[in-house]
Each structure stands twice: as structure tokens, then as C-alpha cells.
C-alpha positions as CSV (number, residue, x, y, z in Angstrom):
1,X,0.0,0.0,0.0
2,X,1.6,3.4,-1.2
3,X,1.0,6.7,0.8
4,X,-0.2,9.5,-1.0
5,X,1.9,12.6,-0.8
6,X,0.0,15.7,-2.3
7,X,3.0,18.5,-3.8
8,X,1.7,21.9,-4.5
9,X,3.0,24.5,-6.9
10,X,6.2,25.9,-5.0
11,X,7.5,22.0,-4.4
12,X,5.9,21.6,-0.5
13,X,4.5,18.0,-0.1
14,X,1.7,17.2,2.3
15,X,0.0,14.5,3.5
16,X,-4.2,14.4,2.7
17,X,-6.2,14.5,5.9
18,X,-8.1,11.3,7.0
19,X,-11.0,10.4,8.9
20,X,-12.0,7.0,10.3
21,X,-15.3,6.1,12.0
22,X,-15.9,2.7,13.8
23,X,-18.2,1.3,15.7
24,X,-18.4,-1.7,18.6
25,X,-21.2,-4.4,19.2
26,X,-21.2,-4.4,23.7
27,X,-21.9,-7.8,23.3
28,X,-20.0,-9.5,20.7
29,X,-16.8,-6.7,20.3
30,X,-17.9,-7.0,16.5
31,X,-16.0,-3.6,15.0
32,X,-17.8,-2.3,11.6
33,X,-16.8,0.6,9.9
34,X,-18.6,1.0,6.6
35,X,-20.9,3.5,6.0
36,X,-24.4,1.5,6.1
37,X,-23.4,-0.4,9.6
38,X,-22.0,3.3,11.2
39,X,-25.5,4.5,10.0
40,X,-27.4,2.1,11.9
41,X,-26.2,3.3,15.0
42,X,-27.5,3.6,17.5
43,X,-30.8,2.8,16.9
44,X,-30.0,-0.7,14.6
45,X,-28.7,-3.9,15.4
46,X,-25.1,-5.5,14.8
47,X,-24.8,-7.0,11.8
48,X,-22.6,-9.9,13.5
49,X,-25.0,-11.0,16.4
50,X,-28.1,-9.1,15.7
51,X,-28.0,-7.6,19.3
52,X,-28.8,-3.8,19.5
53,X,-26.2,-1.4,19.7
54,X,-25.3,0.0,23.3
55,X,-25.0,3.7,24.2
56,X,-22.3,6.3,22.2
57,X,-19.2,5.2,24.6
58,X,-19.1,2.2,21.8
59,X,-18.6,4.5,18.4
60,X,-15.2,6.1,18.1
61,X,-13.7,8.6,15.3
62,X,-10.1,8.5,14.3
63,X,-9.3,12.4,13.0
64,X,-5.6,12.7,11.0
65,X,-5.0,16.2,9.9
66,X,-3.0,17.4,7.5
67,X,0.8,18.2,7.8
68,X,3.9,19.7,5.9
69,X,6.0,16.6,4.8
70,X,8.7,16.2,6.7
71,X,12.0,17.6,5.3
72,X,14.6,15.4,4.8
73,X,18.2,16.4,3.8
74,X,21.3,18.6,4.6
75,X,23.4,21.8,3.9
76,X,27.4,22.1,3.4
């Protein structure tokens, strides 16, 4: 799997920011993450053991933000 570097016009490369949304079944520790099953809660049922969905303390959200590429290199 390649990581995708994004250079703009004067030659800085960054990395694109990310987002990840995942859910977990209380009583199986089933984790889903595709849109349809992270739509369903919390009012729908996990798709592994058809029990419902339990409270928000089970859904989590992985945020990565954008950054500079780091520079690499020396002088002299």
C-alpha cells in the first residue's frame, strides 16, 4: 500500500487528511466501519450478532489532519 503525498506549486509536499469512524457491538466486540453499519447506530442492530447497539461510549472517530511533509536532507 503506497502513501499519497500531495506537492503543491512551489514544491511543499503534504500528506491528505483522513478520517475513520468505527463502531463496537457491547456484546459480541464486533467492530464495523462501513458507512451503512455506522448509519445504523445507534438505533440498529449489529450486523454480526443481531443484538442492538449500546450507548455512544461504543462508536469512536479517528481524525488525521493534514501536515507539511517532513524535510529530509542537509546543507554544506
Amino acid at each position: 500500500m503506497s502513501e499519497t503525498i500531495i506537492t503543491l506549486p512551489d514544491g511543499s509536499t503534504w500528506r491528505p487528511s483522513s478520517s475513520r469512524d468505527t463502531v463496537h457491538c457491547v456484546t459480541c466486540s464486533n467492530e464495523v466501519d462501513t458507512p451503512a453499519e455506522i448509519a445504523s447506530f445507534p438505533d440498529g442492530n449489529c450486523p454480526n450478532c443481531g443484538s442492538p447497539w449500546t450507548g455512544d461510549e461504543n462508536r469512536s472517530t479517528m481524525i488525521q489532519v493534514t501536515m507539511p511533509e517532513g524535510i529530509t536532507g542537509g546543507a554544506g
